[in-house]
C-alpha positions as CSV (number, residue, x, y, z in Angstrom):
1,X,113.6,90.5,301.3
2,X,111.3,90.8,304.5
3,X,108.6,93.2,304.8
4,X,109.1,96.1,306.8
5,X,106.4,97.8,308.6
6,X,106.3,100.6,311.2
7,X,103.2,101.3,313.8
8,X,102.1,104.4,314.2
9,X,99.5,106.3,315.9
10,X,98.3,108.6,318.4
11,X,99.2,107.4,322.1
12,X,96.9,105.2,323.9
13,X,95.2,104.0,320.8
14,X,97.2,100.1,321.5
15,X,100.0,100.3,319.6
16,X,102.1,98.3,321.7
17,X,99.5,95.9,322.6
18,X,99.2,95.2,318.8
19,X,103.0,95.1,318.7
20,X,103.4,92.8,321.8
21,X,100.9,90.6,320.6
22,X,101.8,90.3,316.9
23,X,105.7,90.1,317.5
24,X,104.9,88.1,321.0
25,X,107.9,90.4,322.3
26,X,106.8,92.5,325.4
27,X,107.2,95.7,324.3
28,X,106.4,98.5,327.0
29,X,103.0,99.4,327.2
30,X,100.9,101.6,329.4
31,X,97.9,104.0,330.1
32,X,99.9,107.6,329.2
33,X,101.8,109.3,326.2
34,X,105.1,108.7,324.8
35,X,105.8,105.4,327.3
36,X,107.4,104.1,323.7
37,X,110.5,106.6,323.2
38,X,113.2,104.1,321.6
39,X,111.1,101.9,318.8
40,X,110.8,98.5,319.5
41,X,111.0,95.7,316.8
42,X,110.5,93.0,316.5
43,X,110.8,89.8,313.6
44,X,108.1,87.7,313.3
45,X,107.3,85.0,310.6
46,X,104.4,84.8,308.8
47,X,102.3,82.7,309.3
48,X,101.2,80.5,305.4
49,X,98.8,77.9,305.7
50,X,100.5,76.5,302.3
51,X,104.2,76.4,303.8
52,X,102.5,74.2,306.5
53,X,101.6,71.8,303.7
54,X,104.6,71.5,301.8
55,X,106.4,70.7,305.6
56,X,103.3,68.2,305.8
57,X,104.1,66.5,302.2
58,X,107.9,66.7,301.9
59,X,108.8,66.0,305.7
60,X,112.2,68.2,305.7
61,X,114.6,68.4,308.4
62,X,113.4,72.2,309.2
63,X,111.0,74.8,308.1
64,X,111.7,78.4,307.5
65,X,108.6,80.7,307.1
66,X,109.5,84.0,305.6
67,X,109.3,87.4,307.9
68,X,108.1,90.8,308.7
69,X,109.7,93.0,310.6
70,X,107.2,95.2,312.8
71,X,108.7,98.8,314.4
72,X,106.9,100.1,317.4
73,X,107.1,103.8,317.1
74,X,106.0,105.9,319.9
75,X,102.7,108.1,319.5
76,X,102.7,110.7,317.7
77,X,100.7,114.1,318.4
78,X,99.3,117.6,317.2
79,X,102.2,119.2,316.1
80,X,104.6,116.2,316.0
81,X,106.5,117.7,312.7
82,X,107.5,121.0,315.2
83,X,108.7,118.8,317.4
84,X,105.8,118.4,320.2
85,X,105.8,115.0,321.9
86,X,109.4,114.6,320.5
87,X,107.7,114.3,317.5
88,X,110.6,114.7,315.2
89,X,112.9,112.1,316.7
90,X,109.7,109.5,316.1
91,X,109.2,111.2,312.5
92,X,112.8,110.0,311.8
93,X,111.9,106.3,312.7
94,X,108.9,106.5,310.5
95,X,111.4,107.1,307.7
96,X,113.2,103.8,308.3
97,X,110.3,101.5,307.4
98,X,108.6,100.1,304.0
99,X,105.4,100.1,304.7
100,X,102.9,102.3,307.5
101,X,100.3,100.8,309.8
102,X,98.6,103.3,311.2
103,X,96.6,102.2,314.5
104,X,93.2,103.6,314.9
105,X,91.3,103.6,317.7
106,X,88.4,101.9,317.7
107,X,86.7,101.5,320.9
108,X,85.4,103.0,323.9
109,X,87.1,103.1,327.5
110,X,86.7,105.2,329.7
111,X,89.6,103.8,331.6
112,X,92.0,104.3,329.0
113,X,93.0,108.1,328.5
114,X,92.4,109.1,324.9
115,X,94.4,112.1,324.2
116,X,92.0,114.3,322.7
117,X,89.3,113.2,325.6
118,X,87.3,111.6,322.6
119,X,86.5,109.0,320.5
120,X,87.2,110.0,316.8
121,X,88.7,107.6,314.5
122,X,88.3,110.1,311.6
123,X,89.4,112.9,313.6
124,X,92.8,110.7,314.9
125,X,93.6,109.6,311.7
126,X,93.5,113.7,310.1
127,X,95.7,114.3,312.8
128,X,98.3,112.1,311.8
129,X,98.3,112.5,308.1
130,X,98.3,116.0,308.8
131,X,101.5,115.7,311.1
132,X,103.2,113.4,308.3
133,X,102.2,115.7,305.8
134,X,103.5,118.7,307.5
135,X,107.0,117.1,307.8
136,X,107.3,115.9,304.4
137,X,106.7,119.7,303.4
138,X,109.6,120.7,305.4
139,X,111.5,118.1,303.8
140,X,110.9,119.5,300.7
141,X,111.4,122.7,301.0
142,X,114.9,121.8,301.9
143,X,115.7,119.8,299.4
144,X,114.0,122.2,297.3
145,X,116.4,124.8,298.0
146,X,119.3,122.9,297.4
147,X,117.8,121.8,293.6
148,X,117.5,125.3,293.2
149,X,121.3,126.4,294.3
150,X,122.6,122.8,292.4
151,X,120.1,124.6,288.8
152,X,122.1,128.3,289.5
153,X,125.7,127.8,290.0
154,X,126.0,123.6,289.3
155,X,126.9,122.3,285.9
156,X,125.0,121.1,283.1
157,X,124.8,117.3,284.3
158,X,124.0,118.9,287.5
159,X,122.0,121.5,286.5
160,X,119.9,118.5,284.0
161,X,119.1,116.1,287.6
162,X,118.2,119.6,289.6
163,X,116.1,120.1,286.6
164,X,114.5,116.8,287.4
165,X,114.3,116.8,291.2
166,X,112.9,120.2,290.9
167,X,109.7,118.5,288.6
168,X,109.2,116.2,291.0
169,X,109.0,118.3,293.7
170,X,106.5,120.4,291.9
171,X,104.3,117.4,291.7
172,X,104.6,116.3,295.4
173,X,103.6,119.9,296.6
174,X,101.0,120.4,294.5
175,X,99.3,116.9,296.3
176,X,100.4,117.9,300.0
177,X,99.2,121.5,299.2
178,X,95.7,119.6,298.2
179,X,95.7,117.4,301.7
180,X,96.7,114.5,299.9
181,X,99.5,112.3,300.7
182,X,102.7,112.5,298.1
183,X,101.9,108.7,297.0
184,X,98.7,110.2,295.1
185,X,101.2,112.8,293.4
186,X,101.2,111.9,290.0
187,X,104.6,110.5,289.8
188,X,106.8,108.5,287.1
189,X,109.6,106.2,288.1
190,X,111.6,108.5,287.0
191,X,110.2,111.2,289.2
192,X,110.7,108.9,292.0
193,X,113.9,108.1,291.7
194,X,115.1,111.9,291.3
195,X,113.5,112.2,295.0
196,X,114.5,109.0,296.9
197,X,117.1,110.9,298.8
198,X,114.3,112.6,300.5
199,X,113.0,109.9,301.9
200,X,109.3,111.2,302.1
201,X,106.7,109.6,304.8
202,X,103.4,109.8,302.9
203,X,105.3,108.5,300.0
204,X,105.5,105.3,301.5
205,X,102.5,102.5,301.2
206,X,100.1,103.1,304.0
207,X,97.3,101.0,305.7
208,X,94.8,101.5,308.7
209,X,94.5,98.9,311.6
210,X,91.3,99.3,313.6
211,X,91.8,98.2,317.0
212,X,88.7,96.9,318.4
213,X,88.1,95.7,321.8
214,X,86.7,91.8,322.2
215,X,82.9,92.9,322.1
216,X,83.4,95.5,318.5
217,X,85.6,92.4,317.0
218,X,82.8,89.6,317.9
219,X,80.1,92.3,316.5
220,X,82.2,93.0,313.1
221,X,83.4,89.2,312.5
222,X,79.2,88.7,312.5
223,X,78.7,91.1,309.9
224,X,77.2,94.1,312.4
225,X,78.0,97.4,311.6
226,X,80.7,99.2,313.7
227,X,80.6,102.9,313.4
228,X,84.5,103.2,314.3
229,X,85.5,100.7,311.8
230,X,83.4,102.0,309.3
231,X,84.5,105.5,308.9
232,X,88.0,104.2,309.1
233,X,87.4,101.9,306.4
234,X,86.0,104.7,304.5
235,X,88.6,106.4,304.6
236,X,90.7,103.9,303.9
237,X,89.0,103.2,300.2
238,X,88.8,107.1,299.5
239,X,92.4,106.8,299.9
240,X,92.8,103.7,297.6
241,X,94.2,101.8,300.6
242,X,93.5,99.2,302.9
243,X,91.6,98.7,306.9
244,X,92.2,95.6,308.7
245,X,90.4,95.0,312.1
246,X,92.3,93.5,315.2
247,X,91.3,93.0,318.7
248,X,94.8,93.7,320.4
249,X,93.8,92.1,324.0
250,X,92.7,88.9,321.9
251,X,96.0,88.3,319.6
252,X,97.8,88.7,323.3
253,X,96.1,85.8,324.5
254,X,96.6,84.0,321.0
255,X,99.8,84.7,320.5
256,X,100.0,82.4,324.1
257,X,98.5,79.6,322.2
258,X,100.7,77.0,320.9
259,X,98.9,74.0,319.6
260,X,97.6,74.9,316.0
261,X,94.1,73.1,316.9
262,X,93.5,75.0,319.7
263,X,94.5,78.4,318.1
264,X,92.3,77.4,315.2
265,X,89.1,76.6,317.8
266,X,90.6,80.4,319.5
267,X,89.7,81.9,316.0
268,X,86.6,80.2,315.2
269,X,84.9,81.0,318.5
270,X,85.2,84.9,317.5
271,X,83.8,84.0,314.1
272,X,87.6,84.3,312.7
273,X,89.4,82.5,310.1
274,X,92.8,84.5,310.5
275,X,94.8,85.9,313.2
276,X,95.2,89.3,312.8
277,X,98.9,89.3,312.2
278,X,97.5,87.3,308.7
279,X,95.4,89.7,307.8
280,X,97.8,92.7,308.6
281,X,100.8,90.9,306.6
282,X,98.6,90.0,303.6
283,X,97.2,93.9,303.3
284,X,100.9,94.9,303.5
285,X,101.5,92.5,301.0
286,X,98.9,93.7,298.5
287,X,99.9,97.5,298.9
288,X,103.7,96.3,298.0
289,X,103.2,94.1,295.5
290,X,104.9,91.3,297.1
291,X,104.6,87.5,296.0
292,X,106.0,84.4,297.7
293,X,107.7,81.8,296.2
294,X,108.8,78.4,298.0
295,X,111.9,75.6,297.3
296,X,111.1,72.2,298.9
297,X,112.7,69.3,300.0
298,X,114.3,67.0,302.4
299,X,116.5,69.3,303.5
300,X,114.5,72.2,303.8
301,X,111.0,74.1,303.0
302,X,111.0,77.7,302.8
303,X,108.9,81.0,301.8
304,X,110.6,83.5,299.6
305,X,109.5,87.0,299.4
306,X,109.6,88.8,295.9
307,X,107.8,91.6,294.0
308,X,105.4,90.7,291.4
309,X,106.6,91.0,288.3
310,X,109.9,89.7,289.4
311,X,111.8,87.3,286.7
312,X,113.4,83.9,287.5
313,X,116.7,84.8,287.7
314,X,115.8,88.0,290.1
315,X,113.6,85.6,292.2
316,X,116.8,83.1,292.4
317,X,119.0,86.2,293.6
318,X,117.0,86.2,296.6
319,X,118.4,83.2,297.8
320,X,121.8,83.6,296.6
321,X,123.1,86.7,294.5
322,X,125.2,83.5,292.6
323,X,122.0,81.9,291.6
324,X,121.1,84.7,289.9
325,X,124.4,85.1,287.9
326,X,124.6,81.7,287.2
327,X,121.5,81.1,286.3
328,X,120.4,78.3,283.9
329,X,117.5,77.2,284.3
330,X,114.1,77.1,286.8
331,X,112.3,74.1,287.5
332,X,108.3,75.0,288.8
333,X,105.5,73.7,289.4
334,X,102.6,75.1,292.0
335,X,102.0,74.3,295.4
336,X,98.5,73.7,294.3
337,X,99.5,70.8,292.3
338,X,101.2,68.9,295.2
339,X,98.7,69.4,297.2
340,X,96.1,68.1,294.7
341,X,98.5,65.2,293.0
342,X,101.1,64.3,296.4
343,X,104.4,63.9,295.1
344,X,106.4,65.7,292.1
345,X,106.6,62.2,290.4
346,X,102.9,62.5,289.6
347,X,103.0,66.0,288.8
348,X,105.6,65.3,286.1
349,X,103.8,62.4,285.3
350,X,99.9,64.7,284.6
351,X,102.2,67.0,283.0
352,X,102.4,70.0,285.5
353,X,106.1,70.1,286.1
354,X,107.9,72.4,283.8
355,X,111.2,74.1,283.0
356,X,111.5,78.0,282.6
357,X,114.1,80.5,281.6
358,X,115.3,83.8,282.0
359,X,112.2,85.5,280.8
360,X,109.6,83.5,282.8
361,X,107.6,85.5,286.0
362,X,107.5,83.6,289.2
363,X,104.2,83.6,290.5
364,X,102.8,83.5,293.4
365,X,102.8,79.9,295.4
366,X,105.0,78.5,292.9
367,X,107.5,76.0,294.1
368,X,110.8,76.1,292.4
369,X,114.3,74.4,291.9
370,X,116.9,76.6,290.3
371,X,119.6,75.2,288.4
372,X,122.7,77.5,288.0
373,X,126.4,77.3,287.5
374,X,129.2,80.1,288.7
């Protein structure tokens, strides 16, 4: 399972820049609108201070990091959901994605154009949830119609998941209608799945990226108060979400860096202890409800992504869809515990190491060996 996440914005607000320098793929970027038509992705691994470890301890022959997959979709503008600025075409690639990043402006230029000829982070970020809003409404009054035809002239099955779809429905107007995103409708699992064909935008898990140029990142990382990042963090918590701040121009020239030491000294000169893409995937990771899991070895050391919650047996269908329906058995201990004892034999041996079955919850930064047969 990799995490999924699509950038959006205004134009010239650096979404590319963040993209290129997160991804380290050279996506187009430059100083006017709708220079990104076609998305660009890109697969990155994430980078886990405690898969580094386990490599350190167990020595293996390779290590595999898990991944997110970043979309670069072009900026949208006022009246995107009509269409302006080939809104809808970028509307559709918003759709696509798991999770939204939406790239705030955070900085003054007066070399880089800004759209709206000003510098509102509050104002930029209305316009986009507005434009997201308005094209989920569409969507559902679509979709409503064809509940309503399905209720009329459908039969009772049919007429019963109309019935159901049409409830929903009700629920996500009445929070679009309100200026609020569907995800704050007041939905049941049930509710949700009677609407998953429609494939709603502000349904989806959404988080703000402030990008900052060098002098607002050093002044943030210090503790100083940014206005920019400040009302977008605001609005961030009245939305029961999450703001990260990155300094696009600086991951460029960190994504550059190879040797770990160096890109460590990199961070710590800004008053840093993560790169931005950490910060980004952990927020994503938070809003989702993702864990990671690792197996280690010889052979191999690996991150595993799962939701919380997630049983053994589902975590050991990640790997393999037969190691889920052979399942026997999972052997665990944390990655705490080899780091604190060194070796598994002493983990065993302080009593740490356990077995666990069907029932048991993988948690995060456990390491685990499944045992299965098929």
């Amino acid at each position: 399972m990799a995490l999924n996440c699509g950038i959006v914005g205004l134009p010239n607000v650096g979404k590319s820049t963040i993209f290129s320098a997160l991804s380290s793929a050279q996506a187009e970027a430059a100083n006017y609108p709708f220079c990104t038509i076609n998305p660009n992705v890109g697969i990155v691994n994430i980078p886990d201070s405690r898969l580094d470890a386990l490599s350190g301890i167990f020595k293996p022959a390779r290590t595999i990091p898990a991944t997110v997959e970043f979309v670069d979709i072009a900026g949208l503008v006022k009246g995107a959901s009509k269409g302006e600025g080939l809104g809808n075409q970028f509307l559709s690639h918003i759709r696509e994605v798991g999770v939204i990043a939406q790239v705030v402006r955070c900085f003054d230029d007066p070399d880089i154009v800004h759209v709206e000829n000003r510098i509102d982070p509050e104002s930029d970020m209305e316009t986009i949830n507005i434009e997201l809003a308005l094209a989920d409404m569409d969507t559902l009054a679509k979709r409503r119609e064809r509940a309503e035809r399905a209720a009329r002239v459908q039969g009772k099955n049919e007429q019963k998941e109309a019935a159901a779809v049409l409830a929903a429905l009700d629920r996500i107007a009445g929070a679009l209608e309100n200026g609020k995103p569907a995800r704050q409708a007041d939905l049941s699992a049930e509710d949700r799945a009677a609407v998953y064909d429609c494939h709603f935008i502000t349904l989806k898990p959404q988080l703000y990226v402030c990008n900052a140029d060098e002098e607002g990142m050093r002044a943030y990382a210090g503790g100083r108060a940014n206005p920019h990042i400040e009302a977008v963090k605001r609005r961030a918590a009245a939305e029961k979400s999450e703001a990260v701040v990155i300094c696009g121009k600086f991951e460029a020239e960190l994504a550059g860096i190879e040797d770990p030491a160096e890109k460590l000294a990199f961070l710590e000169e800004l008053g840093l202890s993560e790169s931005g893409l950490g910060s980004l995937v952990r927020a994503a990771y938070r809003l989702l409800g993702l864990r990671t899991f690792f197996t280690a070895g010889a052979d191999e050391c690996r991150a595993w992504t799962i939701h919380a919650g997630d049983t053994a047996p589902k975590a050991a269908g990640v790997i393999h869809t037969d190691f889920e329906k052979g399942f026997i058995k999972a052997e665990v201990y944390s990655c705490e515990d080899i780091f604190q004892y060194g070796a598994e034999a002493k983990i065993k041996e302080a009593g740490k190491y356990r077995v666990e079955g069907k029932e048991y919850e993988v948690q995060d930064g456990d390491v685990v060996f499944f045992k299965f047969n098929v």
